[in-house]
PATITOR-804653 format. One record per atom (N, C-alpha, C): residue number from 1; residue in three letters; x, y, z. Coordinates in nm, 2 decimals, decimal comma, m for minus. Each point is the difference from the previous one (the first is absolute). Example, Ala and Ser with C-alpha at 12.3 -4.5 7.8 and 13.67 -1.06 7.14 Angstrom:
REM PATITOR-804653
R/num/residu/c1/c2/c3
R/1/ALA/1,32/m0,57/0,78
R/1/ALA/m0,09/0,12/0,00
R/1/ALA/0,09/0,12/0,00
R/2/SER/m0,04/0,11/m0,07
R/2/SER/0,09/0,11/0,00
R/2/SER/m0,08/0,11/0,08
***
This chain:
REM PATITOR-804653
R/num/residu/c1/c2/c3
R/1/UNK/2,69/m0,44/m3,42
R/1/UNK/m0,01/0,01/0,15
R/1/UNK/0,07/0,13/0,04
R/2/UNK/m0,07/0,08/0,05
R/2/UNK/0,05/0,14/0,07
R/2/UNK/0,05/m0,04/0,16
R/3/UNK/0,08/0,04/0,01
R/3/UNK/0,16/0,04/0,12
R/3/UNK/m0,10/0,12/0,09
R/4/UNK/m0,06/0,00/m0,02
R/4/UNK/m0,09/0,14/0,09
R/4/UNK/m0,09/m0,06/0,08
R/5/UNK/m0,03/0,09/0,16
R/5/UNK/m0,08/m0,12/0,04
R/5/UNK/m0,14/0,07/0,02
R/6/UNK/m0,04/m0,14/0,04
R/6/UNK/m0,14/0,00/m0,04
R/6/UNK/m0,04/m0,07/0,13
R/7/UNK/m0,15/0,06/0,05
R/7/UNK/m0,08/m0,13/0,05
R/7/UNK/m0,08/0,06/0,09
R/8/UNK/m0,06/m0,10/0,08
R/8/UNK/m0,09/0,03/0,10
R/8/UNK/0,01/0,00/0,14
R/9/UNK/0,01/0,10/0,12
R/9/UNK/m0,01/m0,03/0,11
R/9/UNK/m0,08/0,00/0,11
R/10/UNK/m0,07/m0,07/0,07
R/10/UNK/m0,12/m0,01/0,07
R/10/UNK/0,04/0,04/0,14
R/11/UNK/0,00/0,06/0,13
R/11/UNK/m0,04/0,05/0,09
R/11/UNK/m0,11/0,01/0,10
R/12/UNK/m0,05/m0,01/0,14
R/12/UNK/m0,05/0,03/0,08
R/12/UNK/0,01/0,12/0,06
R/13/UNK/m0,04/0,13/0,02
R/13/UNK/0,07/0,11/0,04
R/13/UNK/m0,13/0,04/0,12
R/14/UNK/0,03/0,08/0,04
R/14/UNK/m0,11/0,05/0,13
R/14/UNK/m0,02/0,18/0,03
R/15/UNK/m0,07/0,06/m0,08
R/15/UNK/0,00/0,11/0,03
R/15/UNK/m0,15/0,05/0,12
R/16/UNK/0,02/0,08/0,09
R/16/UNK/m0,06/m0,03/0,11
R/16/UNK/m0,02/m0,14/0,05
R/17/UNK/m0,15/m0,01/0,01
R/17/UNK/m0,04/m0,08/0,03
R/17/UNK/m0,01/m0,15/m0,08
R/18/UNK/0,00/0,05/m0,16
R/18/UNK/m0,04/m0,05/m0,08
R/18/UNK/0,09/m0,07/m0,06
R/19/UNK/0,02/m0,16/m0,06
R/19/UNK/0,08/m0,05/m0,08
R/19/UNK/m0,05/m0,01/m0,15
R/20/UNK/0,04/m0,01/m0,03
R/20/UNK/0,05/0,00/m0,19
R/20/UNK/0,08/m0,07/m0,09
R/21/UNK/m0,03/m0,02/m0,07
R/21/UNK/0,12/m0,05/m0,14
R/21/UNK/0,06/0,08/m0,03
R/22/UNK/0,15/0,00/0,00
R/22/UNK/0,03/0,07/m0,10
R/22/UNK/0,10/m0,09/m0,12
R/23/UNK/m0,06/0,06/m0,12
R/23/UNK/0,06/m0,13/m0,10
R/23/UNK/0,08/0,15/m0,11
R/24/UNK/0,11/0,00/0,03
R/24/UNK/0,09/0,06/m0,12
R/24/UNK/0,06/m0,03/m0,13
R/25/UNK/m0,08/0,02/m0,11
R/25/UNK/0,09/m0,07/m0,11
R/25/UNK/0,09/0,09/m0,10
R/26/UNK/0,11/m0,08/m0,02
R/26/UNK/0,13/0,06/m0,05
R/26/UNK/m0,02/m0,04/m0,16
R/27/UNK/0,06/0,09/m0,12
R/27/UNK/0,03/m0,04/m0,10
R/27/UNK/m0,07/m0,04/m0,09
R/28/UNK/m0,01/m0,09/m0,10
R/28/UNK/m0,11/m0,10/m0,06
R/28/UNK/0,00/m0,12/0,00
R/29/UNK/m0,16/m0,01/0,09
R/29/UNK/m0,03/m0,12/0,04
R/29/UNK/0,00/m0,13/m0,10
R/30/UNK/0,02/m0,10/0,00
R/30/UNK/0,01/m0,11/m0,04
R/30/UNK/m0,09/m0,09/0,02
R/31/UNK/m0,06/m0,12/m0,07
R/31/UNK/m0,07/m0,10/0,06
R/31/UNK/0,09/m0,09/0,09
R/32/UNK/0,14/m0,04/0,06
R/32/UNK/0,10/m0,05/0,04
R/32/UNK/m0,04/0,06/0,15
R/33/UNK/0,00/0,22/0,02
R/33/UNK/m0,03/m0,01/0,09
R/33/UNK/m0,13/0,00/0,04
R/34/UNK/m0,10/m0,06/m0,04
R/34/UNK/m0,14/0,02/0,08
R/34/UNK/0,01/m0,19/0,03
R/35/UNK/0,09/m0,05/m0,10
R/35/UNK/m0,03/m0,18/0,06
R/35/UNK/0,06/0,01/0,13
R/36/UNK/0,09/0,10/0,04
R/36/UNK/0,07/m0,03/0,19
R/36/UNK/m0,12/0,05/0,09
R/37/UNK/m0,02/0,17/m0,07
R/37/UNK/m0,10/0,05/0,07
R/37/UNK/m0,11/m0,05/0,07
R/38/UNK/m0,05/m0,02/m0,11
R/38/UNK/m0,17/m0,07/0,03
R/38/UNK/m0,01/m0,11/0,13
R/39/UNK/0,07/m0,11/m0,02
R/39/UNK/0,03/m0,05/0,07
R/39/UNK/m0,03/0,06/0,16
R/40/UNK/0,11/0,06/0,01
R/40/UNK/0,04/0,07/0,18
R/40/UNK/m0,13/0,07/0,04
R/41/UNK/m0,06/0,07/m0,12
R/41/UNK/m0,14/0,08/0,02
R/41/UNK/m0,11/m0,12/m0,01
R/42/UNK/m0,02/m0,08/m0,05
R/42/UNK/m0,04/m0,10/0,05
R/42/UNK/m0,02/m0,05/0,16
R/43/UNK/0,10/m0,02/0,00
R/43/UNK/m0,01/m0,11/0,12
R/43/UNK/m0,04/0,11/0,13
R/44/UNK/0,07/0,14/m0,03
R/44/UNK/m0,01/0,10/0,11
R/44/UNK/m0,19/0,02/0,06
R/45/UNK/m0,05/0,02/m0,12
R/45/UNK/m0,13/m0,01/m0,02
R/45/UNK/m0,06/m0,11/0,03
R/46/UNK/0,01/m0,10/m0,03
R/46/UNK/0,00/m0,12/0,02
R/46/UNK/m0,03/m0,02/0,20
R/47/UNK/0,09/0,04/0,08
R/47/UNK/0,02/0,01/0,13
R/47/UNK/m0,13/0,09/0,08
R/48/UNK/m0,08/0,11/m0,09
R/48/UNK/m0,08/0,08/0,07
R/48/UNK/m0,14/m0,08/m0,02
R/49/UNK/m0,09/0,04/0,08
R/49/UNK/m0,13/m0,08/0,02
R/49/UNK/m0,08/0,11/m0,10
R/50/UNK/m0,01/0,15/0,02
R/50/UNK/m0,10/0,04/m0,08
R/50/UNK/0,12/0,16/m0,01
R/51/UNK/0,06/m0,01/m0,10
R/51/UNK/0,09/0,12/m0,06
R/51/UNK/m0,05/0,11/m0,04
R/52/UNK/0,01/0,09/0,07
R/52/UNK/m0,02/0,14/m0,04
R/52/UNK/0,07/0,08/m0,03
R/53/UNK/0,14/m0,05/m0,08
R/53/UNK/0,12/0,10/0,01
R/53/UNK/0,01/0,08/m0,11
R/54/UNK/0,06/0,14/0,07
R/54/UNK/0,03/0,15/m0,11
R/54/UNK/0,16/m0,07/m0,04
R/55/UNK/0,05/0,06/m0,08
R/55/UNK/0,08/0,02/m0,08
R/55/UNK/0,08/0,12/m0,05
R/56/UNK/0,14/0,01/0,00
R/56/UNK/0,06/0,10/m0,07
R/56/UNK/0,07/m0,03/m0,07
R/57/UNK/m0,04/0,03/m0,17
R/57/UNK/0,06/m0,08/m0,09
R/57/UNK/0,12/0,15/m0,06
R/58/UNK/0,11/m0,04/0,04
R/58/UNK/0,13/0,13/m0,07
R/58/UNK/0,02/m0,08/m0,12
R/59/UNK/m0,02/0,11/m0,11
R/59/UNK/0,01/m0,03/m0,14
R/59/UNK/0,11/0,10/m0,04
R/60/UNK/0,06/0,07/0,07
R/60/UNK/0,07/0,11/m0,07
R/60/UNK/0,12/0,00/m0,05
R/61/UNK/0,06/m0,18/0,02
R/61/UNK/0,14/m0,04/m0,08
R/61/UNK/m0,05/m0,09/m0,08
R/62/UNK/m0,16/m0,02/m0,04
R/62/UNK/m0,05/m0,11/m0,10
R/62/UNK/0,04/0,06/m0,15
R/63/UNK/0,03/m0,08/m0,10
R/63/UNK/0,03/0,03/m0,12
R/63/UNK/m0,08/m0,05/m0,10
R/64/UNK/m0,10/m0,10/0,07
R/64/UNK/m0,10/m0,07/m0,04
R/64/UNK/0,01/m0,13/m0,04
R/65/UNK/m0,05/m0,11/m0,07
R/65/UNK/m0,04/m0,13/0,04
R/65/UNK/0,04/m0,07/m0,10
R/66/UNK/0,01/m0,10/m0,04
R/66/UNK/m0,02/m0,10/m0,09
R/66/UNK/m0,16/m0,01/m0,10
R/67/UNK/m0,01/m0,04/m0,05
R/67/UNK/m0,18/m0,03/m0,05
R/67/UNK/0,00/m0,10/0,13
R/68/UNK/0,06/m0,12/m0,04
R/68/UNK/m0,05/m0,16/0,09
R/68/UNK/0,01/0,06/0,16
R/69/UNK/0,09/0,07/0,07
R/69/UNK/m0,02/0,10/0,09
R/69/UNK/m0,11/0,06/0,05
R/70/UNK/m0,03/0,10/m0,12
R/70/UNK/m0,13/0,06/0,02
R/70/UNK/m0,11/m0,06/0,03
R/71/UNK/m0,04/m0,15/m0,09
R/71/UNK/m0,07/m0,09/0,00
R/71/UNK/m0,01/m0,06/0,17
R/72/UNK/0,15/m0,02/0,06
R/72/UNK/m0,01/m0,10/0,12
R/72/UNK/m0,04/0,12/0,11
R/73/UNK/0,00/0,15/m0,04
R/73/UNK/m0,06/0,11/0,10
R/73/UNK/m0,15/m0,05/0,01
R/74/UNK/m0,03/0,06/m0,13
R/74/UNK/m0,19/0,00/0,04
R/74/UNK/m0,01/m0,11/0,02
R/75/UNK/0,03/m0,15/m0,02
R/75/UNK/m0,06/m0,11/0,10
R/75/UNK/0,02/m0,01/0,15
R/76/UNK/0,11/0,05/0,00
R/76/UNK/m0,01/0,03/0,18
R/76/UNK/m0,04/0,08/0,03
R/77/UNK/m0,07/0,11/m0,05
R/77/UNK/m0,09/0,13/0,07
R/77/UNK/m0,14/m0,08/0,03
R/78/UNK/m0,04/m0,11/m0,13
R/78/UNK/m0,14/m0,03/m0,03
R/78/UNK/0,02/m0,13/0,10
R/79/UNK/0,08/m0,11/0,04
R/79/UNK/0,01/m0,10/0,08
R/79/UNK/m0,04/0,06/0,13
R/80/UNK/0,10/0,10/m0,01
R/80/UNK/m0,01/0,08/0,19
R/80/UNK/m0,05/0,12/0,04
R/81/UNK/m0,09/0,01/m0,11
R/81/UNK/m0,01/0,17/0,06
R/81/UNK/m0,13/0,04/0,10
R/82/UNK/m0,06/m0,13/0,04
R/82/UNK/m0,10/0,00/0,13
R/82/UNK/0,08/0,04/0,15
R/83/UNK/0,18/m0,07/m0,03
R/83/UNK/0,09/0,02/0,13
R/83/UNK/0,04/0,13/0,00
R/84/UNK/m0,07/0,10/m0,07
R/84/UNK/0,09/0,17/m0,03
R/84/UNK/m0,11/0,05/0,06
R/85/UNK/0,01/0,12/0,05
R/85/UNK/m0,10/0,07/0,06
R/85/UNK/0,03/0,18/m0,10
R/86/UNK/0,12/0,03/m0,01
R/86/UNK/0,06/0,14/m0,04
R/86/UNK/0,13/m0,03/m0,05
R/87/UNK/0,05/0,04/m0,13
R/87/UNK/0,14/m0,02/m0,04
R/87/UNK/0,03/0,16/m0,09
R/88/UNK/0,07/0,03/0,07
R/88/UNK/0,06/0,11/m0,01
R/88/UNK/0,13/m0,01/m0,07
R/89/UNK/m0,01/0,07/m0,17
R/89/UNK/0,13/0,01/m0,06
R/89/UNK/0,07/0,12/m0,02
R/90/UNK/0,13/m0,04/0,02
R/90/UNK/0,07/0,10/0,03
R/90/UNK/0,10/0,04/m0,14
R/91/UNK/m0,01/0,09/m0,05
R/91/UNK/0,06/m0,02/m0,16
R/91/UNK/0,01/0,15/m0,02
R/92/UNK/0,05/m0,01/m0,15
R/92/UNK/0,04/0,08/m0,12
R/92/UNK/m0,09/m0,03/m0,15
R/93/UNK/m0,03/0,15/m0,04
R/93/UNK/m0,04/m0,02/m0,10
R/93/UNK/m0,17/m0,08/m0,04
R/94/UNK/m0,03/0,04/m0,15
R/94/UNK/m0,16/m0,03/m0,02
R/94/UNK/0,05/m0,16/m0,04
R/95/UNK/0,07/m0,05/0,00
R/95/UNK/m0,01/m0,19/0,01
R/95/UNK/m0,11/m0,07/0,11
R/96/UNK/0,13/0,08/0,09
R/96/UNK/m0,04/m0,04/0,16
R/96/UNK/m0,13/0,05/0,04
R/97/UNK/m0,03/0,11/m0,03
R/97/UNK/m0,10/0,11/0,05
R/97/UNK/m0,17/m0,12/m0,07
R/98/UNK/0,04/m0,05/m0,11
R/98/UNK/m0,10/m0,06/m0,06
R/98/UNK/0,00/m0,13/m0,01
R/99/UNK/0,06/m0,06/0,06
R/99/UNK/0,03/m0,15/0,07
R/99/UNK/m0,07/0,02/0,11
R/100/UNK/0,03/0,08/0,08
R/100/UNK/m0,12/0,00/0,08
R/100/UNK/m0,14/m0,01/0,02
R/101/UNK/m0,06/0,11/m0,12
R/101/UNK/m0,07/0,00/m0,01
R/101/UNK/m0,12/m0,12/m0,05
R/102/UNK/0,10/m0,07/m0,09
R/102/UNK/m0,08/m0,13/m0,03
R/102/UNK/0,00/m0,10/0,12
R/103/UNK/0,11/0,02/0,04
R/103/UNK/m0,02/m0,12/0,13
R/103/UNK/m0,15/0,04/0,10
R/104/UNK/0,04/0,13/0,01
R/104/UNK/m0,13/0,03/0,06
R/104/UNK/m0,12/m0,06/m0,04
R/105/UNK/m0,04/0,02/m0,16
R/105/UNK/m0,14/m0,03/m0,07
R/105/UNK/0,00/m0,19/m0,05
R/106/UNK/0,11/m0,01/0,03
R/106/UNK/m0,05/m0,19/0,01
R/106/UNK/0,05/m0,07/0,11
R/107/UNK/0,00/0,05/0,13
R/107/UNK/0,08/m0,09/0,13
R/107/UNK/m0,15/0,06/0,10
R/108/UNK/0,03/m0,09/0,10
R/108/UNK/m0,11/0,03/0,12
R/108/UNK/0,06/0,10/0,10
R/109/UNK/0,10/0,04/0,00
R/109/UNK/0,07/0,08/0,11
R/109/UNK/m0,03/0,17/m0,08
R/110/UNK/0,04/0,07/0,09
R/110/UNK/0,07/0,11/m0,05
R/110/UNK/0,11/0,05/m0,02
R/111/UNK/0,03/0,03/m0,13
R/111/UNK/0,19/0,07/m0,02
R/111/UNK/m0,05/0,12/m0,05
R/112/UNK/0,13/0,06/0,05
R/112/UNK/0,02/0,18/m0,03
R/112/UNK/0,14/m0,01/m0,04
R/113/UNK/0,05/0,13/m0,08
R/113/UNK/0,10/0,07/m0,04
R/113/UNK/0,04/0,01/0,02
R/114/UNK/0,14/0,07/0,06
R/114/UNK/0,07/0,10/0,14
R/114/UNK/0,14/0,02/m0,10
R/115/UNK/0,04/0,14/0,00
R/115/UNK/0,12/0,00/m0,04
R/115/UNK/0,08/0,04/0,15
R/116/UNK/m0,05/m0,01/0,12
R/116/UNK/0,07/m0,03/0,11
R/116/UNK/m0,05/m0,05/0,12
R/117/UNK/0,14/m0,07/0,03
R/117/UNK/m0,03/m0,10/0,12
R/117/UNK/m0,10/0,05/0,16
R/118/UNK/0,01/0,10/0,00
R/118/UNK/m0,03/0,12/0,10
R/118/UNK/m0,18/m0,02/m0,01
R/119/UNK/m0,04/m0,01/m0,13
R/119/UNK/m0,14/0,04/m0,01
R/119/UNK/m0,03/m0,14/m0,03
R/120/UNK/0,04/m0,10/m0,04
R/120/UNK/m0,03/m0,14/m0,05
R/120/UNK/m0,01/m0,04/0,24
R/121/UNK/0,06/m0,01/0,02
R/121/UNK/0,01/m0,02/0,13
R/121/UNK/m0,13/0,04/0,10
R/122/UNK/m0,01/0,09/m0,06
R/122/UNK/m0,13/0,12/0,08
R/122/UNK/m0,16/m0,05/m0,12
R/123/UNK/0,02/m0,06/m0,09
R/123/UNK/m0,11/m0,04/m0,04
R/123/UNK/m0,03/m0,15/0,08
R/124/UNK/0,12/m0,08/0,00
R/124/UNK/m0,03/m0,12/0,05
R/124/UNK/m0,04/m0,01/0,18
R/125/UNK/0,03/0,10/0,05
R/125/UNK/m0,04/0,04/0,14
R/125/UNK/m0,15/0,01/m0,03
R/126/UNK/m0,03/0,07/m0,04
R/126/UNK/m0,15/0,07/0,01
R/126/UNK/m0,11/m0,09/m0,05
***
């Protein structure tokens, strides 16, 4: 067990007009933290009649996952990904750069790249 932290944080944020997710993950993820996560994203989701929500996923203190982790990601992209409309990741490096990319080619939304918040923001506007 690593002393370093780790995990997920979810957010409501409002730039202009517009609200968003923002979900920041720290460290390496765990299946431990996606059993709290899922949940809260659940039920949030759960609350909207017909979800169209963007997203800003900061990956840039991610260290990466667990397998069983990884595992509990792509079933929540594939459970919920009719509630995503644009998910914008915010990251370092060709990990990130190509995590994206597959999310893109098996989810119903659109994700992009961004090595900054500045232009991840201005994609999800537009």
């Amino acid at each position: 067990m690593s002393d370093k932290r780790h995990g997920i944080s979810i957010g409501i944020e409002r730039l202009d007009n517009q609200f968003y997710l923002n979900l920041v993950a720290k460290g390496k993820l765990t299946h431990q933290d996606y059993q709290y996560m899922v949940p809260l994203l659940e039920s949030a989701l759960a609350g909207v009649e017909h979800p169209e929500i963007n997203v800003l996923a900061d990956l840039t203190e991610l260290d990466g996952w667990e397998l069983r982790a990884a595992w509990d990601d792509l079933k929540l992209g594939l459970a919920h990904g009719r509630a995503f409309k644009k998910i914008a990741i915010v990251g370092e490096g060709n990990l990130q750069q190509w995590m994206a990319k597959v999310t893109d080619w098996f989810t119903p939304y659109d994700a992009k790249f961004f090595e900054s918040t500045t232009e991840a923001h201005q994609w999800l506007k537009d």
